[in-house]
N, C-alpha and C positions, 0 to 999 in steps of 0.2 A: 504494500500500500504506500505508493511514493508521496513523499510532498513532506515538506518544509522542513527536509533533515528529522523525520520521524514523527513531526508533532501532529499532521495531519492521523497518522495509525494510534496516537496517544489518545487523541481528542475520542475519534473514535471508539475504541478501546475505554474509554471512560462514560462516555454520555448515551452509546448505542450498544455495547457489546453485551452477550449475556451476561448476565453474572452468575452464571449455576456449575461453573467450572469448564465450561466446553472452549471459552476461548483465553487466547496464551497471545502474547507478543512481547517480541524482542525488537525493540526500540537503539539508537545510539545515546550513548551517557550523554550527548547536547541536549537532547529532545526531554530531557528529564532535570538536568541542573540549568538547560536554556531558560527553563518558566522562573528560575530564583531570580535570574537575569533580567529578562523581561517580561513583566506579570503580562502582558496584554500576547505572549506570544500562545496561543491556544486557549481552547476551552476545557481546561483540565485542572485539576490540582495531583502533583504529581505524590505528594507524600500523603493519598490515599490509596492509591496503586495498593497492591496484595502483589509482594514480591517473593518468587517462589524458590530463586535458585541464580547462582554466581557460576560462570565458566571458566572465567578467567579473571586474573589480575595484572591489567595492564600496565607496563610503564612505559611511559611518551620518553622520546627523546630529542635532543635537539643536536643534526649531525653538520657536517660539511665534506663535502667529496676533496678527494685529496688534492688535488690542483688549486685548493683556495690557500688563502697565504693564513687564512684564520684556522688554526691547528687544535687549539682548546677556547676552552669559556674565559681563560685567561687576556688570549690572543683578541677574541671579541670584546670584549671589555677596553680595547685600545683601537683595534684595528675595524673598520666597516667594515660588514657581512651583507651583502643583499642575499635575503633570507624568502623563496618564495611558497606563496598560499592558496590554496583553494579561496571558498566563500564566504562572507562573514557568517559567525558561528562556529566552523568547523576549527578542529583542533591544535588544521594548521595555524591558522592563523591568531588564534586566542592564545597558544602557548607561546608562539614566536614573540607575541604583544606581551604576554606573562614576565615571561623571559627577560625582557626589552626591558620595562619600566620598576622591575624590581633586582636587578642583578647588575645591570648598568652595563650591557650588551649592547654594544651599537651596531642594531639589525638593521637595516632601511627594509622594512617588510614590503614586499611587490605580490599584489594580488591576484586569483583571474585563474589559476590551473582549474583545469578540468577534477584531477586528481591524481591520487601518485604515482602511476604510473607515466601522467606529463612532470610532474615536478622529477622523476628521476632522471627523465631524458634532458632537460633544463640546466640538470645538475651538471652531467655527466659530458653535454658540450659546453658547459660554463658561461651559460647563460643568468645564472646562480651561484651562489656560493653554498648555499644549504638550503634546508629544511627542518621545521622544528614541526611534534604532535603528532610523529611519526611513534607507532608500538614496537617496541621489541620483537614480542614474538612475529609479529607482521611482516619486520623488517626482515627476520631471520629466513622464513619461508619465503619470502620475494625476491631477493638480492643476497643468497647466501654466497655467491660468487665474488660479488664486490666484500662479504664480511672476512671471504677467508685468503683473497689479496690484499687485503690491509686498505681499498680505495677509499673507505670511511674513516673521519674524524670524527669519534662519540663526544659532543661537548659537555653534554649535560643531560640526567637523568631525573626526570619528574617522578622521584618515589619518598614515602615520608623515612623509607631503610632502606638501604641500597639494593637492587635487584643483584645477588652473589655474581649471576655472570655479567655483570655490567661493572661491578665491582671488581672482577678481575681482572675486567681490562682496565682499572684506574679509568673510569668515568664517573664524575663524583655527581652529588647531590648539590642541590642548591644553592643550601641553608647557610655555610658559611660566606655567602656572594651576599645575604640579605640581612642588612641592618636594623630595617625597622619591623616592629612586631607586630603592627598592623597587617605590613607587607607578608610578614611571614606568616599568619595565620589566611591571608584571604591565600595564598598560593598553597598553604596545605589543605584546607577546603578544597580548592579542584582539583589537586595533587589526586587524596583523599576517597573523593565521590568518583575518579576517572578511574583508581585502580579496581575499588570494589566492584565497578558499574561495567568494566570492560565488554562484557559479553551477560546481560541477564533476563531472565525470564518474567512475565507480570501479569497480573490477572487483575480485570476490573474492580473496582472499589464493591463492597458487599459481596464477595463468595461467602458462602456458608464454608464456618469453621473444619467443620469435616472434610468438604470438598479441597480444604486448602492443605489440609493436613497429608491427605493421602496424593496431593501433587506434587509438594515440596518433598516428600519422602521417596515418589517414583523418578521425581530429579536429581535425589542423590542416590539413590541407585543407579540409574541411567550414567551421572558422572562419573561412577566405579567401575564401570562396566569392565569386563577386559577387554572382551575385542572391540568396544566402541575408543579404550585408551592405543588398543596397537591400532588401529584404522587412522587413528587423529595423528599416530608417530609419525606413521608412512607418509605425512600428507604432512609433515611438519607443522601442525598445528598443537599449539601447545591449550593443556586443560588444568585449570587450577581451581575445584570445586569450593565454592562456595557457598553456606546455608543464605534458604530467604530471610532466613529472623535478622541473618547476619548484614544483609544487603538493605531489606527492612531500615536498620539502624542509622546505616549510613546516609542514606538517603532525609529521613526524617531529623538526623541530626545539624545534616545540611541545612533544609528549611527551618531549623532553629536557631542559624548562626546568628551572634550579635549584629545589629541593623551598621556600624558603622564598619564590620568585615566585610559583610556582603554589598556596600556601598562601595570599599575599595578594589571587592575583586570585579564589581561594575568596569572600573575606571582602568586596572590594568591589562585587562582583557582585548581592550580599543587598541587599533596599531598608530 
């Protein structure tokens, strides 16, 4: 169900969908932390959603292909990066802006990709320097060939603890780039809600308690499965099970954040 980066399938999903357990959508983490953004973007409140089950937990990153002269978040922090994005909203763009106004990364953000497979080609005749709100594991399955010649520079990883194999290659965290605690809490908010939210499951507002019970239980079954985890290997798709109570939390803790956090991560999200 296409449209407005998911919130048309939200809207949906909240106002029309049954609620007796027959209907399920998987939304992107925009369509869901978009509405703390901008209340007028759909007709939904997302922290009633019935959240049944977590796939993954993503961490964004923010790269540059080797031919740029910007080699870490050090190097950007002095040197201009023309950094390109898809659409406003997407994660290109909101983390590169993330990035940008709380690290002190000097991105020139260039808007307008289709999506990443144009930002790779962009990159790769240096049309660009990089790309930030790019997934790991995404990354890993698309261009494992560029990860295993070295043509990427990892600058920075959006996780609140370092993803271990992002940590071994010395790609660090944020936190110490960001001095103000304003800053630092609206960027673990979307830090935060993108890892939990990476890939999840949601049911309209009012299922009956039972019906939710016996969904969130056949979804962490289903996550264990074995041959559904050797099928996801083969395909380099990574699975990192997550409860709904768990995603639940995240989500609802989100639309609880203090009004002048979520006023800042308004402001640094803009490019």
């Amino acid at each position: 169900m296409p449209g407005a980066g998911g919130a048309a399938a939200s809207a949906w999903l909240y106002r029309i969908a049954a609620n007796d357990g027959t209907a399920i959508a998987s939304v992107s983490p925009n369509a869901i932390l978009g509405k703390l953004i901008d209340e007028s973007q759909g007709q939904y409140d997302p922290a009633r959603f019935v959240y049944l089950a977590g796939a993954e937990r993503g961490t964004r990153l923010c790269m540059t292909f080797a031919h740029s002269r910007v080699k870490t978040l050090e190097d950007a922090r002095v040197v201009r990066a023309v950094i390109g994005a898809t659409s406003a909203g997407s994660p290109t763009r909101e983390y590169a802006a993330m990035f940008k106004h709380t690290t002190g990364a000097k991105f020139e953000i260039v808007s307008g990709y289709k999506g990443p497979p144009d930002l790779f080609i962009a990159m790769e005749r240096g049309e660009i320097d990089g790309v930030c709100g790019l997934d790991w594991a995404t990354l890993k399955s698309q261009q494992p060939g560029w990860l295993r010649e070295s043509k990427l520079n990892l600058l920075v990883q959006g996780a609140l603890d370092p993803d271990p194999e992002l940590g071994a290659r010395g790609v660090p965290t944020p936190w110490r780039y960001i001095g103000n605690d304003i800053d630092r809490r609206a960027v673990a908010l979307m830090v935060s809600f993108q890892q939990a939210f990476g890939k999840a499951y949601l049911a309209p507002p009012g299922v009956p308690a039972a019906q939710v019970s016996t969904l969130r239980a056949a979804f962490e079954a289903v996550l264990a499965d074995k041959d559904l985890l050797a099928e996801a290997e083969r395909l380099r798709i990574e699975i990192a099970p997550q409860s709904g109570e768990s995603v639940q939390r995240v989500v609802q803790g989100a639309y609880a954040a203090p009004a002048p956090v979520i006023a800042r991560l308004k402001a640094i999200i803009e490019p």
